[in-house]
Structures are given as C-alpha cells and as structure tokens.
C-alpha positions in Angstrom: 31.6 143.0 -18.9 33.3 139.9 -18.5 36.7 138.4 -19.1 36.9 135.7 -21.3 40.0 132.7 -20.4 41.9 131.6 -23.4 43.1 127.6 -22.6 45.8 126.2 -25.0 45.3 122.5 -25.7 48.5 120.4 -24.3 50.5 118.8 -26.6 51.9 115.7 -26.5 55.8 115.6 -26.4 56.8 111.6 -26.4 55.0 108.2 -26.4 55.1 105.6 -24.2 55.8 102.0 -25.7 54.4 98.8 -23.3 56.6 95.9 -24.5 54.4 92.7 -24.8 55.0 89.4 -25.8 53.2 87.4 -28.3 55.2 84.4 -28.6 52.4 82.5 -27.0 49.7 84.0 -29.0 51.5 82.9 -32.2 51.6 79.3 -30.3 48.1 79.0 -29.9 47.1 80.5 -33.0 49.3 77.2 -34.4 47.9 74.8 -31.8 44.9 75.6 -33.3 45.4 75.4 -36.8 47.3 71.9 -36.0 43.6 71.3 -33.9 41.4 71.7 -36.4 43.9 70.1 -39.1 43.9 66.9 -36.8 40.1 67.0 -36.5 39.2 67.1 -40.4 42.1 64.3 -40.6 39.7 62.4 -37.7 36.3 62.9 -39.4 37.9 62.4 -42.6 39.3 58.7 -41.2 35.8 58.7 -39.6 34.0 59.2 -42.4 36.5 56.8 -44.4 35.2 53.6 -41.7 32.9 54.0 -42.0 32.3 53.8 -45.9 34.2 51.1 -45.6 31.7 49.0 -43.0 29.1 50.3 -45.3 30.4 48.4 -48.1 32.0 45.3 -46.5 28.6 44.8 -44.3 26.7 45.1 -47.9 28.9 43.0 -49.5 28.1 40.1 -46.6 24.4 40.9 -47.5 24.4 40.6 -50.8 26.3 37.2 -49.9 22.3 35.9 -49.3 21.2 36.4 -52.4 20.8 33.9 -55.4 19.6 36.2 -58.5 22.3 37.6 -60.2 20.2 41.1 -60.9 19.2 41.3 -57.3 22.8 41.2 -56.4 24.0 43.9 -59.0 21.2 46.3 -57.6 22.2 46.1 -54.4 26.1 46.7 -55.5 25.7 49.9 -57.6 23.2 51.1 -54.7 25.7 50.3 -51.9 28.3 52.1 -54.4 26.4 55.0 -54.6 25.5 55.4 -51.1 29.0 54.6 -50.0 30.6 57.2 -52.7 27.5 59.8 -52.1 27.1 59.5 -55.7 23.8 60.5 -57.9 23.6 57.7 -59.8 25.4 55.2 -61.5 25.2 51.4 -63.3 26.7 47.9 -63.2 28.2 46.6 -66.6 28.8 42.8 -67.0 30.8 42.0 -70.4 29.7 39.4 -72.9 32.6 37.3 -74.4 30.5 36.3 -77.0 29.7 39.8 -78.8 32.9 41.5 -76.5 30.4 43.9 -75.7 29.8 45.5 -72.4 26.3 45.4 -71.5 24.1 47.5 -68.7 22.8 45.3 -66.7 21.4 47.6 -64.1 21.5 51.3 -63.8 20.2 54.2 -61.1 19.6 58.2 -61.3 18.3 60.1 -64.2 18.9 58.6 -67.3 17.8 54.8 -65.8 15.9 54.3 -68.9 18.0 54.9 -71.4 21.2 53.2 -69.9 19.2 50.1 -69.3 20.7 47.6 -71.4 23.4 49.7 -73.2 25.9 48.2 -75.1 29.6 49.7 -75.7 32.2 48.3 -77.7 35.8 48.0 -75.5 37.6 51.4 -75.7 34.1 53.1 -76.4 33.1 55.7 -74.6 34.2 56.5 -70.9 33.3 53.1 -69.4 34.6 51.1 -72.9 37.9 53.2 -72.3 37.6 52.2 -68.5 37.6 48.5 -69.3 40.1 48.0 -72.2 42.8 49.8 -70.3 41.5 47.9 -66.9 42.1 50.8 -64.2 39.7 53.1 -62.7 39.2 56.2 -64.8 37.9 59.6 -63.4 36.2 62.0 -65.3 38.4 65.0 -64.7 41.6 63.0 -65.8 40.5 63.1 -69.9 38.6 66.0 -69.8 41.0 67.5 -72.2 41.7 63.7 -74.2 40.7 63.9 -77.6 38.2 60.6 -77.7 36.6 62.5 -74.7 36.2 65.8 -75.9 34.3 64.7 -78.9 31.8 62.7 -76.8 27.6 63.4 -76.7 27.0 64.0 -73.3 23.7 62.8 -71.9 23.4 65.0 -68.8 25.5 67.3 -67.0 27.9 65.4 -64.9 30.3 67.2 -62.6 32.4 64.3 -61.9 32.1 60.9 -62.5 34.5 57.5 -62.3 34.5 54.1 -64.1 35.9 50.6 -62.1 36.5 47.6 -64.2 35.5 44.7 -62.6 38.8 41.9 -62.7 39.1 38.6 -62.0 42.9 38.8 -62.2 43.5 40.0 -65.7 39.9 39.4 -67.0 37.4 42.0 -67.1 34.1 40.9 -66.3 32.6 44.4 -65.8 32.7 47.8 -64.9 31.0 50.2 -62.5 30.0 53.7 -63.3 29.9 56.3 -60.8 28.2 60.0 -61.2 28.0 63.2 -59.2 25.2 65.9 -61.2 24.3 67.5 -58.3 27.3 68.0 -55.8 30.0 69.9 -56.7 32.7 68.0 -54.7 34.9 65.4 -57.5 35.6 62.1 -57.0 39.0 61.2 -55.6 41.8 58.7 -56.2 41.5 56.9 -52.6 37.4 56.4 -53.2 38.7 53.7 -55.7 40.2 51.5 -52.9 36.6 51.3 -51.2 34.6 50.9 -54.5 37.7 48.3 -55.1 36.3 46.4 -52.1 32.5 46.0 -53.6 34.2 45.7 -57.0 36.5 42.7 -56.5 33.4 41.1 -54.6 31.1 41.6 -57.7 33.7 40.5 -60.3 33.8 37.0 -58.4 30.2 36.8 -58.4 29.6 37.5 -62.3 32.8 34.8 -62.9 31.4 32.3 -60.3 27.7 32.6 -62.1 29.1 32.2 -65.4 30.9 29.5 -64.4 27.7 27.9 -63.1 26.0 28.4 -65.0 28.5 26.9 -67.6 28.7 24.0 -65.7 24.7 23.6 -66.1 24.4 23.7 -69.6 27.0 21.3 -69.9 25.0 19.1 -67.5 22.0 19.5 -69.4 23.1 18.8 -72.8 24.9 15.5 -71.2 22.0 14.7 -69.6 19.6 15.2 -72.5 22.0 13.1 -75.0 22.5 10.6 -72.2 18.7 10.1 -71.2 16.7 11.0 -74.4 19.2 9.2 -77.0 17.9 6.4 -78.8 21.2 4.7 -79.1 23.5 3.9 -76.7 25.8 6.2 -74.8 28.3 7.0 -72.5 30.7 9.5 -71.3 34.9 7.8 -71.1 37.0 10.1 -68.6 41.0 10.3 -69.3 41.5 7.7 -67.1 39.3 5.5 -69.5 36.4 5.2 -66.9 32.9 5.7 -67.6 31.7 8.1 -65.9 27.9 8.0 -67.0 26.1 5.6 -69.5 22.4 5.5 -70.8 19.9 2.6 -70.5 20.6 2.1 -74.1 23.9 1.0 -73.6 23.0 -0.8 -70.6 20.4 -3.3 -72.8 22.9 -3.5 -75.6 25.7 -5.0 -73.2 23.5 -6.4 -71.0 24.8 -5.0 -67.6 23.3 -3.0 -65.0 24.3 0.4 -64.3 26.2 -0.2 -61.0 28.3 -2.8 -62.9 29.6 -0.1 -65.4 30.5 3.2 -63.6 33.4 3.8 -62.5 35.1 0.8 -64.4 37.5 1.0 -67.6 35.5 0.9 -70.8 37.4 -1.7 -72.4 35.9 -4.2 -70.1 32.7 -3.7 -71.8 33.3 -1.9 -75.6 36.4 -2.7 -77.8 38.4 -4.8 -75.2 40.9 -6.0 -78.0 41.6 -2.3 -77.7 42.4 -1.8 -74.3 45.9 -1.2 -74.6 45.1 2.1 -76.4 42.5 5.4 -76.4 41.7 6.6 -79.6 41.1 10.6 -80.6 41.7 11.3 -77.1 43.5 14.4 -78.3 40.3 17.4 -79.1 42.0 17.8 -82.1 41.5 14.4 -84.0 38.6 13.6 -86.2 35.4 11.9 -84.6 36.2 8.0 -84.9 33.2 6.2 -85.9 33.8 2.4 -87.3 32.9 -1.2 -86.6 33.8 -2.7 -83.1 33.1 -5.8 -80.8 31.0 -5.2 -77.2 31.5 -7.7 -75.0 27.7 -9.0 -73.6 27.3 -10.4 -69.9 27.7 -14.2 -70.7 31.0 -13.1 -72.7 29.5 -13.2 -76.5 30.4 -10.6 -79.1 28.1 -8.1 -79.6 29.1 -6.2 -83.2 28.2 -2.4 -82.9 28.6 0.8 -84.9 30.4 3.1 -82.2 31.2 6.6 -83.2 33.5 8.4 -80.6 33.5 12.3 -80.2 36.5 14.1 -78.0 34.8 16.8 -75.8 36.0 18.8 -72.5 33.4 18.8 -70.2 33.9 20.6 -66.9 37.4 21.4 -67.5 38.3 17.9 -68.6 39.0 15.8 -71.9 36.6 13.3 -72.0 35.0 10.9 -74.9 31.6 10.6 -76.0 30.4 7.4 -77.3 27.8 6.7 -78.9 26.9 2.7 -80.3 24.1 0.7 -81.5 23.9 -2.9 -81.5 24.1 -4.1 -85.5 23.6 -7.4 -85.1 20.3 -7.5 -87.2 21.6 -5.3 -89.3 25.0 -7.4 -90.1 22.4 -10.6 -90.2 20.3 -8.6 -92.8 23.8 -8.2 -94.4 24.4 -11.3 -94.6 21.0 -12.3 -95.4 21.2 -10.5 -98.6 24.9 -11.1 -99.6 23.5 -14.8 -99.7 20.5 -13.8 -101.6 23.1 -12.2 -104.0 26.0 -14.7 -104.0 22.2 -17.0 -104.9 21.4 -14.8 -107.9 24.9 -14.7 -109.4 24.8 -18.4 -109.3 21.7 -18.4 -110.9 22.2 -16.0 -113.3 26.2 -17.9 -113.7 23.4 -20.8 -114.2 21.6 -19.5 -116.6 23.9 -17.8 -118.9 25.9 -21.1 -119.0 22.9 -23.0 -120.2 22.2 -19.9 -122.7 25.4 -20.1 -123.8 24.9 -23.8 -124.4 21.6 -23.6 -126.1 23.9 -21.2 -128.4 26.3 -23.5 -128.7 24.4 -26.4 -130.0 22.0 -24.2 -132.1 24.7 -23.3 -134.1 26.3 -27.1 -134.4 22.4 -27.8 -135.7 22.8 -25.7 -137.9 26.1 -26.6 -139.1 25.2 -30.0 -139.2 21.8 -29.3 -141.4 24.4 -27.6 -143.6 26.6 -30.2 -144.0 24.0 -32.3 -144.7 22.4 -30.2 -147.2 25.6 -30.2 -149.0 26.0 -33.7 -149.7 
C-alpha cells in the first residue's frame, strides 16, 4: 500500500514594488496630442488655400466672360464647390420692384427657385439682404420669423451672403448642405466674401452699362430719327451732339458745331446766360433767333428740356425753322388787317347809305308838308 505526500501551497508573505518612471511616457502621450493637433491645424490651413485658389482662380475665369447669366453660373458653382455645398442660387435685386430675384439656382429644388422673387426681410435670403451680413442657418433657428417658415426640403445647414457694393445690396448668395451633416462656419464667409465682392461689382458694372446704353440709344434715336432739329448742350454750354436737322436749319456742317458754345449758333443775344439748367425748372419752349452761316436770323420755335445723361446735367434742344410759318403769319394778319379795312369800308358806306336814306326821307317829309 502506498504512502501518499501531502504538499502545502506556499504563501506569499510581502510584494515586491519596481519603481518606474513615466514622466516621459506622459511627454509623449502630449507630443502627440500637440502632433496631431498641429496636423489638423495644417490640413485645415491646407484645405483653407486651397479653397481660396479655387475661388480667386475662378473669379479670373469668369473675368472672360461677357453674359451676365454665364457669369452667375459659374459663381454659385465655384461657391458650391469651394464651400462643398449641395446646392445653392445667385440673387440679383431689382430697384425697380425692390425685389430680390433668382437669377440662377443649382441642387434639388432648381426648378422651383428659378426666378423667385422675395420681398427685403422675407424669408432667409430677404432677411440676409435687408440686414446686409451673412446669415447662417443655425443662428435663427429658434427666431420667430424663422420658425414659422415652409420649408422646401430638408436642409441641415445653410448661409445667405448679400452681395455690396459698399452700402448697396445688389444680391445675395444662398448656400445649402442636405446631405452632409458638417454646418457651415463663420470663417467660410471670408472665402465666399472673395467670389461675393467680385460678383457684386459685376451686377453694378452691368447695370451701369447697360444704363449707359439705353441712354445712348434713346439719344441716338431722338438725335437721328427726329424730324426737327436737335441737339444735346453740356454745362459748359457746348454741344456735344447735333442732328442733320439742325445742321440744314443753321446751315453749318457738323464739324463746325461740336464742341463749340451754343450761343454761337442758337439764341446768341442770350449768351450771357443758360436757361432751366437746374433739373428742376420747367421745360422752356418759346420764340428765339438762330443765327444762319452768312449771319441772317433764322426765327425758330426751340423748346429746351434739362436731362442728366451719364451722370451729367445737360440740355436737350429741340428747334424748327418757322420762317414759313411766321411768313404765313404774316400772310394772313395782312389778309386780316385787308378785311377789317374792307369791312371798316363797307360799314362806313352802309352807314352812309343810312344816313342819307333817312335825310330823303326827311326831306320828302318836309316837302310833303308844305
């Protein structure tokens, strides 16, 4: 039979401590927070670039083009691809209606913003404008004329730019994220700013063209297709345009006249003063004296209208030549003055008829009686 062994387990009676220090482990771990904090910083500055060589190259671009719509495509795309946005559109205001109108428009709901009109202080872009700073969506969420707003579509965050020509608004530019989570941030308005600024001088520059072109075509249709004569009197009394009505009337050729004071040629006993050159004076329109090329008076019926034209006060003047109309005058105020002394004629020899008719007859009665 065998023995069996009993064994007693060993216990343990202390514990042994290793000091270790982790000074430089708590260093790194920093180091590398700091690390990665200074990369996201770089890529985030990266990232920032190159948006921004995004938009100013873009904005060069769109330099090249002439059509007005082509450029405000290429804008609110570059926007959108610069602010990694969904979709978006380009406002433009009209001063005449003080509406702001949709001139262009990208993502979703293209066909319904297409040539939308909001009232300033309507709506997220009308509120954008009237107050003339950026707004983002997630700054009025909880604004009362926000709240109570339809919304078209689900946007997670979305911004409005007014476009300024110093303290004008010419337009805004509406911004939208449905898809991406991430909101739009106060330092993506300094790039859009860039595209922004470079639009609003666009809108102002083509309005001011095309301005200037209308004004040109209504001079030059009055100027060219008017019957009577014309021409256009800077403040400086010059003329700085004149028709080929005018021309016949006075007799001069057009290189003669432009450029020269007025009075040489219309009202020179007048030369010493401009009248209704203030815009807010009546339209003169009287008698006057032309002068003709061999120094005889030409009598005319001038009217003269104040305008501005590019920016300037100018006079418009229109005349016709009236002497065969003043020699019809005076054709029939002889033909008159003829007739009154006929008819002074004839009533005197009426009356005289009368007069000895009734001495006949007094006679014959005087007669009778003795």
């Amino acid at each position: 039979m065998g023995v069996k062994k009993h064994t007693t387990a060993k216990k343990a009676t202390g514990m042994i401590a290793v000091p270790r220090d982790v000074t430089e482990l708590k260093r790194a771990e920093e180091e590398r927070v700091r690390a990665a904090a200074d990369r996201a910083r770089v890529e985030e500055m990266e990232k920032r670039i190159q948006k921004m060589r995004l938009i100013y190259e873009g904005s060069r671009k769109m330099a090249l083009s002439l059509e007005p719509d082509e450029i405000y495509n290429r804008a609110l795309e570059l926007a959108c691809t610069a602010m990694e946005a969904d979709g978006g559109s380009l406002m433009t205001f009209d001063e005449k209606t003080d509406e702001l109108v949709v001139k262009v428009a990208s993502g979703s709901q293209k066909e319904i913003a297409l040539g939308k009109r909001l009232k300033l202080g309507e709506r997220f872009a009308g509120h954008a404008a009237q107050m003339k700073r950026a707004l983002f969506m997630h700054d009025v969420e909880d604004e009362p004329w926000f709240k109570s707003l339809k919304k078209f579509e689900e946007i997670k965050s979305g911004m409005s730019i007014p476009l300024l020509v110093g303290d004008k608004v010419v337009g805004v530019i509406n911004l939208k994220r449905t898809q991406r989570d991430e909101k739009f941030i106060k330092s993506d308005v300094g790039l859009v700013s860039i595209l922004a600024d470079y639009v609003a001088s666009i809108i102002e520059r083509n309005r001011a063209e095309e301005k200037l072109k209308k004004e040109k075509d209504f001079s030059e249709t009055l100027i060219k297709k008017n019957p009577f004569g014309f021409m256009l009197v800077n403040s400086k009394k010059e003329i700085v345009d004149i028709n080929s009505a005018a021309l016949q009337i006075i007799g001069r050729e057009r290189d003669e006249v432009i450029g020269k004071i007025c009075h040489k040629f219309i009202c020179p006993a007048e030369e010493n003063r401009c009248p209704v050159f203030d815009l807010g004076q009546k339209v003169d329109h009287s008698e006057k004296i032309a002068l003709g090329s061999n120094g005889q008076n030409i009598p005319i019926l001038k009217s003269v209208i104040p305008i501005e034209l590019e920016g300037e006060k100018c006079l418009m003047e229109t005349f016709s030549d009236i002497i065969e109309l003043k020699r019809a005058r005076e054709e029939l105020e002889a033909k008159i003055k003829q007739l009154e002394e006929f008819h002074e004629l004839v009533v005197g020899r009426e009356l005289k008829m009368k007069q000895m008719e009734a001495e006949l007859v007094r006679l014959r009665a005087k007669l009778g009686e003795k």
